[in-house]
N, CA, C and O of each residue as an XYZ file, in Angstrom:
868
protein
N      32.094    -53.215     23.999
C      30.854    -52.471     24.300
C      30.976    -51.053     23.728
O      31.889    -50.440     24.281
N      30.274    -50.283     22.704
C      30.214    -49.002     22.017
C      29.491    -48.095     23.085
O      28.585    -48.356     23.877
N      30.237    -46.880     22.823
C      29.874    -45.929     23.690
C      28.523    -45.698     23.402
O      28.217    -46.011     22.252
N      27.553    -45.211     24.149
C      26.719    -44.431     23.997
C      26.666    -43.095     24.217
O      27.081    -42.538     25.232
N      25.940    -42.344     22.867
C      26.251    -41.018     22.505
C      24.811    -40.082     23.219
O      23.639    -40.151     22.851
N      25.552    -39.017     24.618
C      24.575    -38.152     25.393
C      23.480    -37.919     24.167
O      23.497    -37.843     22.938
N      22.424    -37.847     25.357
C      21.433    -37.538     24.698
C      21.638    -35.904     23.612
O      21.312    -35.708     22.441
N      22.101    -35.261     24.319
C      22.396    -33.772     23.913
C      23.082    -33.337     22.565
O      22.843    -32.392     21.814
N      23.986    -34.310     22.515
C      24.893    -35.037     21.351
C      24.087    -35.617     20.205
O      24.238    -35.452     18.995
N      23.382    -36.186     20.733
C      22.202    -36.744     19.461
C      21.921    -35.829     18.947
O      22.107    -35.487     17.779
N      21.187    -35.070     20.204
C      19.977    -33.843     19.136
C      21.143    -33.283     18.873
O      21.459    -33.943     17.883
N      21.984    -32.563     19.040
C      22.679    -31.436     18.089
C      22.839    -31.937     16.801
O      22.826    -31.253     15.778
N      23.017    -33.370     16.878
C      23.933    -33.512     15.255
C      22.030    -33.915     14.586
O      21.378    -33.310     13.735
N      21.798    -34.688     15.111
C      20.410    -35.043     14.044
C      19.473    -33.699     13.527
O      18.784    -33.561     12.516
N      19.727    -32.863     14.558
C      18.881    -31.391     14.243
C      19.623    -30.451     14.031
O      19.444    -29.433     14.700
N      20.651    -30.485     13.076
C      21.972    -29.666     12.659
C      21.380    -28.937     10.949
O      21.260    -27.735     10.710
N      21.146    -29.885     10.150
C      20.691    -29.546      9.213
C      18.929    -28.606      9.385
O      18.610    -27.809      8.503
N      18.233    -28.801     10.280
C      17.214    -27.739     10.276
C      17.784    -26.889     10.880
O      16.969    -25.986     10.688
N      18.912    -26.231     11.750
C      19.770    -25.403     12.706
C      19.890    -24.324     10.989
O      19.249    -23.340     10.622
N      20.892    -25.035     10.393
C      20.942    -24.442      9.261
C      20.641    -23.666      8.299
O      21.302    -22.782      7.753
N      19.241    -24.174      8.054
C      18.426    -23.849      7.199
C      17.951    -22.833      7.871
O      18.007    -21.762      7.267
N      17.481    -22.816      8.972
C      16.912    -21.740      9.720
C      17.706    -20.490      9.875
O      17.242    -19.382      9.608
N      18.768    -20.668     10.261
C      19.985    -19.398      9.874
C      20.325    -18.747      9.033
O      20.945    -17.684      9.079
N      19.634    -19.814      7.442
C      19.852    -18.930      6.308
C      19.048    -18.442      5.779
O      19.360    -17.713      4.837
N      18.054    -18.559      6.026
C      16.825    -17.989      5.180
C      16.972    -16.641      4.970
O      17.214    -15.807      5.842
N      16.800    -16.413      3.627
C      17.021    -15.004      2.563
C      16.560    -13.634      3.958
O      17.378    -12.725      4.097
N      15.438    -13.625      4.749
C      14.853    -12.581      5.385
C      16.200    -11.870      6.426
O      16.625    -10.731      6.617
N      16.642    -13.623      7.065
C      17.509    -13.220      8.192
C      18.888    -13.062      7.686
O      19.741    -12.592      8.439
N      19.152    -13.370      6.616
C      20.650    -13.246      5.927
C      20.494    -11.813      5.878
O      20.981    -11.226      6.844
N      19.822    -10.952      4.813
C      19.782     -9.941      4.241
C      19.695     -8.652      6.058
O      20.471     -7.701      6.144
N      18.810     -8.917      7.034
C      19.428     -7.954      8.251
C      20.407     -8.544      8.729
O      20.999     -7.782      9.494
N      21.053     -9.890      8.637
C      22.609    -10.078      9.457
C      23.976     -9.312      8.179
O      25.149     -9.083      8.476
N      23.423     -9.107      7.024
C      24.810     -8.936      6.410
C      24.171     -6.999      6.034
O      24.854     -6.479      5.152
N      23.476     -6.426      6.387
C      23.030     -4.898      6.652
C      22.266     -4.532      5.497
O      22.101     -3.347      5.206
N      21.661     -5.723      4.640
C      20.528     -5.315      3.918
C      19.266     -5.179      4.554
O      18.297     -4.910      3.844
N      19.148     -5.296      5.561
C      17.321     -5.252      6.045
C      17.335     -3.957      6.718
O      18.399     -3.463      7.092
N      16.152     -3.351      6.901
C      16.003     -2.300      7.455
C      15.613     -2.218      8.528
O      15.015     -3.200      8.969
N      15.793     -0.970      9.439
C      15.167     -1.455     10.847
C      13.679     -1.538     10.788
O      13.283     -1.628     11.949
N      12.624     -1.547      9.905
C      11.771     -2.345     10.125
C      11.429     -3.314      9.722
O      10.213     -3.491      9.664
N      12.423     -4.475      9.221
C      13.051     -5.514      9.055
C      12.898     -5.959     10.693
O      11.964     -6.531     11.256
N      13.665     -5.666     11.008
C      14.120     -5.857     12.613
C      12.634     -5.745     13.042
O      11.845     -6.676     12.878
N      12.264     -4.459     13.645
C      10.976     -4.212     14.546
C      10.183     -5.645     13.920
O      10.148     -6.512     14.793
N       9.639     -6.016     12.812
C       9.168     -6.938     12.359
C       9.498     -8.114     13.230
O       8.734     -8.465     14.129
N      10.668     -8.746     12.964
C      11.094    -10.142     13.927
C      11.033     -9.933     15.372
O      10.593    -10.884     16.019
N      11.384     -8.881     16.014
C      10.915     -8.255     17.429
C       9.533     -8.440     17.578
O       9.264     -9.361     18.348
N       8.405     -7.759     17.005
C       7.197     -8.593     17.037
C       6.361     -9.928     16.924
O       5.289    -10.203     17.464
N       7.167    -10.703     16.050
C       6.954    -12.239     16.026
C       7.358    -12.616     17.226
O       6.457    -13.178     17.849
N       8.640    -12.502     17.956
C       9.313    -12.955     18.762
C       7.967    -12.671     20.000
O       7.296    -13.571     20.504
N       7.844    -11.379     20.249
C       6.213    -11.377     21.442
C       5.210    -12.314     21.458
O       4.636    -12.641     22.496
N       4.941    -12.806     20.284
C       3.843    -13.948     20.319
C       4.429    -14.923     20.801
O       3.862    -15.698     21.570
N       5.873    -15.071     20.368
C       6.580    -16.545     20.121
C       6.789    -16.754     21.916
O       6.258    -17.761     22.384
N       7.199    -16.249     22.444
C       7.533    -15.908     23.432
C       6.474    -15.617     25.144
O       6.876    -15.643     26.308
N       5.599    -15.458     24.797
C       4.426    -14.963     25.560
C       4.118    -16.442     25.413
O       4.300    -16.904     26.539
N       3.630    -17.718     24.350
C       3.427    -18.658     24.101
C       4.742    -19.679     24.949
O       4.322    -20.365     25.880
N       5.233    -19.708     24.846
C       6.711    -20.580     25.412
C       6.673    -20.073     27.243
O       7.123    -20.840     28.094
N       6.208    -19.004     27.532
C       6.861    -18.640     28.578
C       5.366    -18.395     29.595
O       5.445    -17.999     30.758
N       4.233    -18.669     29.001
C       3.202    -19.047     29.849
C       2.961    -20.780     29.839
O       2.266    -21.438     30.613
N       3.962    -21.349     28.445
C       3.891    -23.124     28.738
C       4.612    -23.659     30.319
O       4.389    -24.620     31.055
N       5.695    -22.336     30.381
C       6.453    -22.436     31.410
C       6.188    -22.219     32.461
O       6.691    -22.787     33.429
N       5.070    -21.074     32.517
C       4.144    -21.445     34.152
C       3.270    -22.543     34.593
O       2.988    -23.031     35.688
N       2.865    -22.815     33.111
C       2.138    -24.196     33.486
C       3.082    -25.653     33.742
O       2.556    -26.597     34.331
N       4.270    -25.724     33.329
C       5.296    -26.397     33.405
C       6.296    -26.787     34.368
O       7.106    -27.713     34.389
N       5.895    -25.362     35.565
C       6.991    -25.283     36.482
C       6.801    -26.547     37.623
O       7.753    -26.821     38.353
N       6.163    -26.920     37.675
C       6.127    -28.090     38.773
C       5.870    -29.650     38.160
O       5.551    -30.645     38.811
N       6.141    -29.535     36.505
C       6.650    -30.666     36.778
C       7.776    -31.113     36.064
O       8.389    -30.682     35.088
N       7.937    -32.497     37.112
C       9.535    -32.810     37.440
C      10.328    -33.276     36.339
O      11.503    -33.516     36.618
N       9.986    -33.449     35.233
C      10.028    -33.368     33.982
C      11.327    -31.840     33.580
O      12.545    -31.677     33.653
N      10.397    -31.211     33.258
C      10.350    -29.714     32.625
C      11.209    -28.775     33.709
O      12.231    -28.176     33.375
N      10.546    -28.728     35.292
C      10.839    -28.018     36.195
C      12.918    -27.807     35.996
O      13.464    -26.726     36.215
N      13.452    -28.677     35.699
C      15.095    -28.472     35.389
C      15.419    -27.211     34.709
O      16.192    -26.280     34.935
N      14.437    -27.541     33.665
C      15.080    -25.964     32.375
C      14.172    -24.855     32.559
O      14.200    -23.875     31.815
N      13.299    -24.989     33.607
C      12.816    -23.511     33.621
C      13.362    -22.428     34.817
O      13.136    -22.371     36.026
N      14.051    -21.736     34.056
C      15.120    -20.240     34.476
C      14.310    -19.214     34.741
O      13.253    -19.192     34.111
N      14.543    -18.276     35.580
C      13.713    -16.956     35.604
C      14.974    -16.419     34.698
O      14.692    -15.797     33.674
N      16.159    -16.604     34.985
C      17.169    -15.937     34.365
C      16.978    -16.123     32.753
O      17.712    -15.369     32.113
N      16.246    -16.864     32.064
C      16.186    -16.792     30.627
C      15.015    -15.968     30.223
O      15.004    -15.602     29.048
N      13.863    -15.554     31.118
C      12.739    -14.980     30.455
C      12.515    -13.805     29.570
O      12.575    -12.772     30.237
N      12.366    -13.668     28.771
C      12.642    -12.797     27.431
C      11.313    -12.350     27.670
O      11.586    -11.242     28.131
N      10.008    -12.415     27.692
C       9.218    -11.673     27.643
C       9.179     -9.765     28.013
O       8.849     -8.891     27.210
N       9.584     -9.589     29.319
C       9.746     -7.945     29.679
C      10.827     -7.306     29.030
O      10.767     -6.095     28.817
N      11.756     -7.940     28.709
C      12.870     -7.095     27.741
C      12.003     -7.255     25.983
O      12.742     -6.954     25.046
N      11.150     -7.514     25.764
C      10.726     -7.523     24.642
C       9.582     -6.609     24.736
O       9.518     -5.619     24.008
N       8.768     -6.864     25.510
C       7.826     -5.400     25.342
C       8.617     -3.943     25.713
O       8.078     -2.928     25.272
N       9.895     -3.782     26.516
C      10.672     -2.705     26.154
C      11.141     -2.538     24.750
O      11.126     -1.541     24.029
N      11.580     -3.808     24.524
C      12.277     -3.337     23.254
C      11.022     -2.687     22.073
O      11.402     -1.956     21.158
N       9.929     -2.955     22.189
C       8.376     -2.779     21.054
C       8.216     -1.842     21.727
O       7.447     -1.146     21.064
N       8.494     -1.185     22.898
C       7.911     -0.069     23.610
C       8.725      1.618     23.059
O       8.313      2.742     22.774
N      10.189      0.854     23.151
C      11.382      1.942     22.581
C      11.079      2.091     21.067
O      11.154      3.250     20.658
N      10.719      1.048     20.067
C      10.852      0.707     18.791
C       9.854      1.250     17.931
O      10.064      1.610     16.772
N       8.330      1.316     18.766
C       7.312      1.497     18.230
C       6.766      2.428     19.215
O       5.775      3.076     18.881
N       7.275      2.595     20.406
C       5.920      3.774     21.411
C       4.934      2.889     22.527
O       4.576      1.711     22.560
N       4.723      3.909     23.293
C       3.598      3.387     24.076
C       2.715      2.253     23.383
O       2.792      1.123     23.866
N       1.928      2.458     22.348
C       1.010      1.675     21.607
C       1.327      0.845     20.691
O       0.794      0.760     19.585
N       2.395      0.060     21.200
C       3.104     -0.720     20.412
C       2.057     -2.177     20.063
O       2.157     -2.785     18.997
N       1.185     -2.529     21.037
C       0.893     -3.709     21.357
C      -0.482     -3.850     20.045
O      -0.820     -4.837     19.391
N      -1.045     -2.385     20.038
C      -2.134     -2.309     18.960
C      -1.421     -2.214     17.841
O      -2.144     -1.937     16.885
N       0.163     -2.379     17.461
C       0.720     -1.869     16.075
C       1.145     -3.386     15.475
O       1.762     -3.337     14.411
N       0.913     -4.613     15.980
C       1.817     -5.743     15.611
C       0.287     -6.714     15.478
O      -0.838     -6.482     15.922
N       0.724     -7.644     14.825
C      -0.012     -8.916     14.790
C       0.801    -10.385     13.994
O       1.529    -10.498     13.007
N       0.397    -11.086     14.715
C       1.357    -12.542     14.413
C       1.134    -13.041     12.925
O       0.047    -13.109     12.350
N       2.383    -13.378     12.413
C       1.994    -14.091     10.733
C       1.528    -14.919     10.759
O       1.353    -15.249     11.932
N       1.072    -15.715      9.971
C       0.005    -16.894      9.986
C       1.453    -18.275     10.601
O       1.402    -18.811     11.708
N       2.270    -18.479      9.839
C       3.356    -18.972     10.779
C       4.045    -19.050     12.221
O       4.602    -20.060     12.650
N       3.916    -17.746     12.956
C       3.448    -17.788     14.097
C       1.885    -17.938     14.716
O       1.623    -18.527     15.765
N       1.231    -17.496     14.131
C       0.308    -18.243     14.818
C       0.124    -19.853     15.029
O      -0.521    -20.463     15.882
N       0.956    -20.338     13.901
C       1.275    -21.968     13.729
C       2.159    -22.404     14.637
O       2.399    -23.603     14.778
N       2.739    -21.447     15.353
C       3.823    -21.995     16.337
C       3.311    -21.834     17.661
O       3.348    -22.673     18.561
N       2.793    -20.596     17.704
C       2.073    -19.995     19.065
C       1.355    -21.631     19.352
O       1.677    -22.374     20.279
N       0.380    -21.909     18.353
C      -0.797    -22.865     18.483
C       0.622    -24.197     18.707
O       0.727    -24.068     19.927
N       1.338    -24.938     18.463
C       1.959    -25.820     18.419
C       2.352    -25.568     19.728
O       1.712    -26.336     20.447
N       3.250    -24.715     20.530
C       4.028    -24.356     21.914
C       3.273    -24.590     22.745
O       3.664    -25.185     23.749
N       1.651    -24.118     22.577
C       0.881    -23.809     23.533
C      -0.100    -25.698     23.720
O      -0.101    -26.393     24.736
N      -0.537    -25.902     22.869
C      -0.976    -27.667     22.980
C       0.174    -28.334     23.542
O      -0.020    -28.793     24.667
N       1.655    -28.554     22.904
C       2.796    -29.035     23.617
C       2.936    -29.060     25.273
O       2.936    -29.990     26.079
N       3.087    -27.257     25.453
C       3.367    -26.714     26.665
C       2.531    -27.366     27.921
O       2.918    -27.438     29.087
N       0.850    -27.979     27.188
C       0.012    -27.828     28.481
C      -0.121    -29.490     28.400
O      -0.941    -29.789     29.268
N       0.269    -30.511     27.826
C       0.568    -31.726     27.933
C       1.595    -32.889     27.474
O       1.382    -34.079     27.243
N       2.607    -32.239     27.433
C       4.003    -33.048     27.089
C       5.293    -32.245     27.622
O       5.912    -31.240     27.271
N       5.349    -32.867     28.289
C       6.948    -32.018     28.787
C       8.343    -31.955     28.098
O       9.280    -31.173     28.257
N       8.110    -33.480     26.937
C       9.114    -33.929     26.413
C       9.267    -32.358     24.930
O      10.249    -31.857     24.382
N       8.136    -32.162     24.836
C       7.886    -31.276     23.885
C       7.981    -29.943     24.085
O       8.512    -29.211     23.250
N       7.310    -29.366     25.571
C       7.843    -28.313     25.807
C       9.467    -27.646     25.636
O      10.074    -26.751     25.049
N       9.722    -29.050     26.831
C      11.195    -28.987     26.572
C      11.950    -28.831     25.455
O      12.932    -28.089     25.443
N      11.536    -29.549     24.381
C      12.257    -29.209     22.773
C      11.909    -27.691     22.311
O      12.790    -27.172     21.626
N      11.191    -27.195     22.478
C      10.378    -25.514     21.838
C      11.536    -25.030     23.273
O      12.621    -24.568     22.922
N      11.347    -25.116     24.340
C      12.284    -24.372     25.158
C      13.869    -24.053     24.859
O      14.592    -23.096     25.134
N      14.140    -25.692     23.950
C      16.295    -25.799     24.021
C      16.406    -24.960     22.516
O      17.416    -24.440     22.043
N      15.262    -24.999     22.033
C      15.471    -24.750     20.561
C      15.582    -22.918     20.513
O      16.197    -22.179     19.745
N      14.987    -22.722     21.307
C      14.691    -20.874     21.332
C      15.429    -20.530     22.304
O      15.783    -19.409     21.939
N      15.973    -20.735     23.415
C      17.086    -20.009     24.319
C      18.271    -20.273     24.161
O      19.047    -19.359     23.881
N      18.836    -21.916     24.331
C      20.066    -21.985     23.699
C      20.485    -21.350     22.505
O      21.683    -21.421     22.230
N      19.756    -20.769     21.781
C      19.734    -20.137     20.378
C      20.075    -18.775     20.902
O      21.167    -18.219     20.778
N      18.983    -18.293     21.518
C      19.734    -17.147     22.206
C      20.865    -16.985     22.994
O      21.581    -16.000     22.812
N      21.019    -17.467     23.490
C      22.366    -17.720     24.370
C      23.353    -17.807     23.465
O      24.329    -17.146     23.819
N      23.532    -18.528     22.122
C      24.745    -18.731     21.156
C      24.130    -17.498     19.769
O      24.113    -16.336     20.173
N      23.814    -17.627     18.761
C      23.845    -16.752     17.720
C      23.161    -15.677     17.861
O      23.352    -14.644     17.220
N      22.005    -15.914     19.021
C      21.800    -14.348     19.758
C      22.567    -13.233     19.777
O      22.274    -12.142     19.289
N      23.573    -13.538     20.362
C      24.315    -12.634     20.787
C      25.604    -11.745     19.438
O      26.411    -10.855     19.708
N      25.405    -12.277     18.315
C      26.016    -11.971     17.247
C      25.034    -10.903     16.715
O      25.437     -9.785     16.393
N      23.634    -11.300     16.624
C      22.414    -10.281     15.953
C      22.648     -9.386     16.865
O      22.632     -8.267     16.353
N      22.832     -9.367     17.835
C      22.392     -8.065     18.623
C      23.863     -7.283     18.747
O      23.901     -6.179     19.290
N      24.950     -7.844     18.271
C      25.783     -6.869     17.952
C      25.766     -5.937     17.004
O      26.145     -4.766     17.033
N      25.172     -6.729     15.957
C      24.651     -6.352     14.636
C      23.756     -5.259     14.343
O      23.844     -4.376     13.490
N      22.872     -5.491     15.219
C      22.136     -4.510     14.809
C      22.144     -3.275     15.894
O      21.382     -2.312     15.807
N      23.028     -3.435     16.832
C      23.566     -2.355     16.857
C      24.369     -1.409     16.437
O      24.628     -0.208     16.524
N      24.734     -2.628     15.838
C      26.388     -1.331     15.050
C      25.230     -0.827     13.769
O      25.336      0.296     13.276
N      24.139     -1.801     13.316
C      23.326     -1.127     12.096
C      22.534     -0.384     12.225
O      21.790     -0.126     11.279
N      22.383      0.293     13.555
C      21.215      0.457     13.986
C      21.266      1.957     14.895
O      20.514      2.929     14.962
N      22.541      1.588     15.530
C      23.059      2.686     16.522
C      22.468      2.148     18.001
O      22.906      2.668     19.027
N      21.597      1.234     18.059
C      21.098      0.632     19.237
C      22.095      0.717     20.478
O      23.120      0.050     20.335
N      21.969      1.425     21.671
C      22.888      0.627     22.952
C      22.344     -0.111     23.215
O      22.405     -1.048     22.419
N      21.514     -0.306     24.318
C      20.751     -1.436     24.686
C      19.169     -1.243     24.962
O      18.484     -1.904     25.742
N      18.814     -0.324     24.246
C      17.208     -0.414     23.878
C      17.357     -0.326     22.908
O      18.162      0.325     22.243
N      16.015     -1.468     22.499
C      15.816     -2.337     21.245
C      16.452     -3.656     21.346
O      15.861     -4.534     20.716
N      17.253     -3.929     21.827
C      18.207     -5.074     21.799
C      18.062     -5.602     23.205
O      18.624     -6.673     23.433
N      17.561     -5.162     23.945
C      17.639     -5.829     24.952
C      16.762     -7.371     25.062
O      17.072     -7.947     26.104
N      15.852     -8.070     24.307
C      15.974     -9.319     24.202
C      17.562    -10.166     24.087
O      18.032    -11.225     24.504
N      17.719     -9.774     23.810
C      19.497    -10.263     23.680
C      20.382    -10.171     24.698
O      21.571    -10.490     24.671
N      19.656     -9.647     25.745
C      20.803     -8.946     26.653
C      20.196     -9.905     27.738
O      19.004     -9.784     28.024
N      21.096    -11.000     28.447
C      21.268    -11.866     29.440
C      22.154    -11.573     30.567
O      23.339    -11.905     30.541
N      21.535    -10.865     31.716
C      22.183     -9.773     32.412
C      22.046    -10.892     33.470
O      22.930    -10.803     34.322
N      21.274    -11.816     33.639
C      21.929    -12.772     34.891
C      22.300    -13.660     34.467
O      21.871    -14.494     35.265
N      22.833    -14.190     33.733
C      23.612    -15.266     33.227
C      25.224    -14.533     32.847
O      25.391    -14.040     31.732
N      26.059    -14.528     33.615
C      27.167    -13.486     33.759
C      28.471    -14.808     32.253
O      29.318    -14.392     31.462
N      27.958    -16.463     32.525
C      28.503    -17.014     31.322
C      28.067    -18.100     31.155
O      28.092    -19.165     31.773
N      27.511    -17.613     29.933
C      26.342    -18.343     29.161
C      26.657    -20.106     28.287
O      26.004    -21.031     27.804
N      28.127    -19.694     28.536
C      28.606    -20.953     28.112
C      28.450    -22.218     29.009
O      27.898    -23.280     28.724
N      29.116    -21.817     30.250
C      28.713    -22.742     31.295
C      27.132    -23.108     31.560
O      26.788    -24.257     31.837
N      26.191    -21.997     31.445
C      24.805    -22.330     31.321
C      24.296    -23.239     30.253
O      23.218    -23.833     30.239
N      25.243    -23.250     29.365
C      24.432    -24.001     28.254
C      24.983    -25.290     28.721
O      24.271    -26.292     28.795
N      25.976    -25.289     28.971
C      26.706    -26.656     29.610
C      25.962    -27.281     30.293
O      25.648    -28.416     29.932
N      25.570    -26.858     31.211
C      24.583    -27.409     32.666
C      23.443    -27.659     31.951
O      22.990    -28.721     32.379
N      22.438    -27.031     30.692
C      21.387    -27.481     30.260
C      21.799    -28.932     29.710
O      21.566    -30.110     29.983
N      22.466    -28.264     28.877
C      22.796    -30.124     28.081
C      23.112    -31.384     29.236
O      22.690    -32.499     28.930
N      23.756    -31.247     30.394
C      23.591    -31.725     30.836
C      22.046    -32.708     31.769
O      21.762    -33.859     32.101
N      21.516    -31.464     31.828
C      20.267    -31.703     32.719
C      19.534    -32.655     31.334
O      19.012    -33.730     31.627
N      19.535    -32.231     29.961
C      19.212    -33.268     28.715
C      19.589    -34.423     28.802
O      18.895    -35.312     28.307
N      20.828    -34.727     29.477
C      21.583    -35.788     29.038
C      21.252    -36.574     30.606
O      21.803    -37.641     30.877
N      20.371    -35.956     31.492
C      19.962    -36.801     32.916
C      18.526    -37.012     33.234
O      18.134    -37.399     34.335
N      17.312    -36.583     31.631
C      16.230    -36.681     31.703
C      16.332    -38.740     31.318
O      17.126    -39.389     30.637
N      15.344    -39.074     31.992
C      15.926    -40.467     32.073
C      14.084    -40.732     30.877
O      12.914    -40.955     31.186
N      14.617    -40.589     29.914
C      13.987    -40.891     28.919
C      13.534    -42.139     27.885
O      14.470    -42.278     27.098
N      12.559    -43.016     27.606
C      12.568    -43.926     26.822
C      13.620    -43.616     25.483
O      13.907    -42.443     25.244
N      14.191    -44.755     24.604
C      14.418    -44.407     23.189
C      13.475    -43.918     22.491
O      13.774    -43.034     21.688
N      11.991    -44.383     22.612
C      11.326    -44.008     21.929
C      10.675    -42.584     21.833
O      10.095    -41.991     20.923
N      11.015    -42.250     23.194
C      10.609    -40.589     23.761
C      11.982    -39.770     23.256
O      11.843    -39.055     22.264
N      13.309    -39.841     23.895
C      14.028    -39.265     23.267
C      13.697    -39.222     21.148
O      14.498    -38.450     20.622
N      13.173    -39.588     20.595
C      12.958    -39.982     19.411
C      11.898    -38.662     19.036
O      11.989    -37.789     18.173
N      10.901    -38.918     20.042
C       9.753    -37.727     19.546
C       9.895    -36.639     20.226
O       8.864    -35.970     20.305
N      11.010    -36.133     20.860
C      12.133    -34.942     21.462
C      12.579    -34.328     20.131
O      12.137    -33.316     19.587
N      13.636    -35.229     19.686
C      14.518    -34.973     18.459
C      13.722    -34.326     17.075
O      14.023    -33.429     16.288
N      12.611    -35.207     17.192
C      11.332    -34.838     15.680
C      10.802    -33.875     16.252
O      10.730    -32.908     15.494
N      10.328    -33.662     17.410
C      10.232    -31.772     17.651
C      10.853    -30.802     17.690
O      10.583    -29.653     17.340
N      11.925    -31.341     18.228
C      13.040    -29.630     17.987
C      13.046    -29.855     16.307
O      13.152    -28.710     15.869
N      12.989    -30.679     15.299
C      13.334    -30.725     13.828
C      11.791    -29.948     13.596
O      11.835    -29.045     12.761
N      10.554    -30.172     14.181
C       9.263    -29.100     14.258
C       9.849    -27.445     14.263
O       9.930    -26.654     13.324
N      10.155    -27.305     15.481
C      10.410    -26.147     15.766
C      11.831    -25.608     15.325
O      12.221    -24.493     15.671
N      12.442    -26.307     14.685
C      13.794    -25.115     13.910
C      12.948    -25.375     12.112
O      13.670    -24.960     11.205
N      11.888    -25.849     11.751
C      10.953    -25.897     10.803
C       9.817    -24.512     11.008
O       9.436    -23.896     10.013
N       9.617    -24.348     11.614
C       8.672    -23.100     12.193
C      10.012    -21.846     12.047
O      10.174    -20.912     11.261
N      10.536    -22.182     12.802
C      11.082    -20.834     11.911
C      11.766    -20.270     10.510
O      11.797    -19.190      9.921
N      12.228    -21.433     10.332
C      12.479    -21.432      8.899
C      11.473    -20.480      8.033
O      11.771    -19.417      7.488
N       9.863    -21.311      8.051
C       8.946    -20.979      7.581
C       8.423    -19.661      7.750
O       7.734    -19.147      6.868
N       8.844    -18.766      9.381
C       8.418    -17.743      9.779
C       9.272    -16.463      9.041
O       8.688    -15.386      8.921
N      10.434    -16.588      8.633
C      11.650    -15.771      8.045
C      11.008    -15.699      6.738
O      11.230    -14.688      6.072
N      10.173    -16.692      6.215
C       9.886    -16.708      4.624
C       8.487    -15.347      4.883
O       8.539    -14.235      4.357
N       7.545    -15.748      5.642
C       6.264    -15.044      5.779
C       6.566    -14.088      5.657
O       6.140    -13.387      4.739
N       7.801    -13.502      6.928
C       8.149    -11.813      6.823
C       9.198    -11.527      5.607
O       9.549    -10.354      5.484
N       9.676    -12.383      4.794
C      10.349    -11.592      3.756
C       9.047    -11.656      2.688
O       9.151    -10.874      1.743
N       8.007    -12.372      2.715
C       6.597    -12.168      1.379
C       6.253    -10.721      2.520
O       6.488     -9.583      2.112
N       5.866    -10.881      3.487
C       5.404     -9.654      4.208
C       5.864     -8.035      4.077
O       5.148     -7.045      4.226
N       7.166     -8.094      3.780
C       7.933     -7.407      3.446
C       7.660     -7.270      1.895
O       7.282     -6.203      1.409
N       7.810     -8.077      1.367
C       7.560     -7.882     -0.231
C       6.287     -7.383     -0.856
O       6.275     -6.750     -1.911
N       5.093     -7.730     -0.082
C       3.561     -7.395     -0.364
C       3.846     -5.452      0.532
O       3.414     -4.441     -0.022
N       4.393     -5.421      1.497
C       4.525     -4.616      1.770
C       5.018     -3.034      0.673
O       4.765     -1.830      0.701
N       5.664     -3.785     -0.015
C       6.974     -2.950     -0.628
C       6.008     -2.620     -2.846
O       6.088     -1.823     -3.781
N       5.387     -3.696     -2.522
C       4.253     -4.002     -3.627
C       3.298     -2.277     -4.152
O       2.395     -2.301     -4.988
């Protein structure tokens, strides 16, 4: 009898190669290795508000059911450390200084249809954007502090002040993945959404490096 491989285990390896791609894209290479500028940065800090405001009102609508209700944390909510961080970055009137790329708006619109009738889907836009934070998060925001001079305004999206170890948290998610008692065929259209959503950003890193470039034009 062959083992069967956790659900959690699946998605990592089948959604490894969009993990990838998404990490390298020319926009986010060039501020992880200290070519981007800090309004490079402020830039992805503003996508992230749409991205985020979208994911984390799917999650009020999400919280009761029994589905979804597992992975939704108060301890992960990124929204209020992000309007600090646009508040420190840009000023009081930060909120009139930003607007979403047409790529986020493609995601906003994708999170938000997901969020308000599929849980299987929420859930994928949820593992794909916090576990992310929780692991290579925490490398950018070293980064751009040391590039930046940042302590912890500006950076505080990054900063997971109740999650004291984030490793064990991620542990317990994958787990709670690996106890959603899921069809094959549902785990299936799980897997092809998180491969959606590490595709959305891919695509979003390209917008702001043309954005940047029309900018610079």
């Amino acid at each position: 009898m062959s083992n069967v491989i956790p659900f959690s285990q699946a998605l990592r390896e089948r959604t490894w190669s969009g993990h990838g791609e998404s990490e390298g894209a020319g926009f986010m290479t060039d501020l992880m290795n200290g070519k981007g500028s800090r309004d490079d940065y402020i830039s992805l800090v503003a996508q992230h508000y749409f991205i985020y405001e979208a994911i984390e009102s799917a999650a009020e609508r999400m919280k009761n059911d029994q589905t979804a209700a597992p992975f939704i944390s108060s301890k992960l909510t990124r929204l209020p450390a992000i309007r600090e961080d646009l508040r420190f970055l840009l000023g009081d009137e930060w909120l009139e200084q930003i607007e979403p790329l047409p790529t986020t708006a493609r995601y906003v619109k994708r999170i938000s249809e997901v969020g308000a009738t599929w849980s299987g889907g929420f859930i994928a836009h949820h593992y794909t954007r916090y576990l992310g934070d929780l692991s290579g998060g925490q490398v950018i925001r070293t980064l751009m502090q040391r590039q930046f001079g940042f302590e912890t305004n500006g950076v505080g999206f990054y900063l997971f002040a109740d999650i004291a170890k984030p490793r064990e948290f991620k542990e317990t998610y994958r787990a709670q993945l690996d106890a959603v008692d899921w069809s094959a065929d549902e785990r299936e259209r799980v897997i092809d959404e998180v491969i959606v959503a590490y595709r959305f950003n891919t695509e979003l890193f390209i917008d702001l490096a043309e954005a940047k470039a029309a900018a610079a034009a």
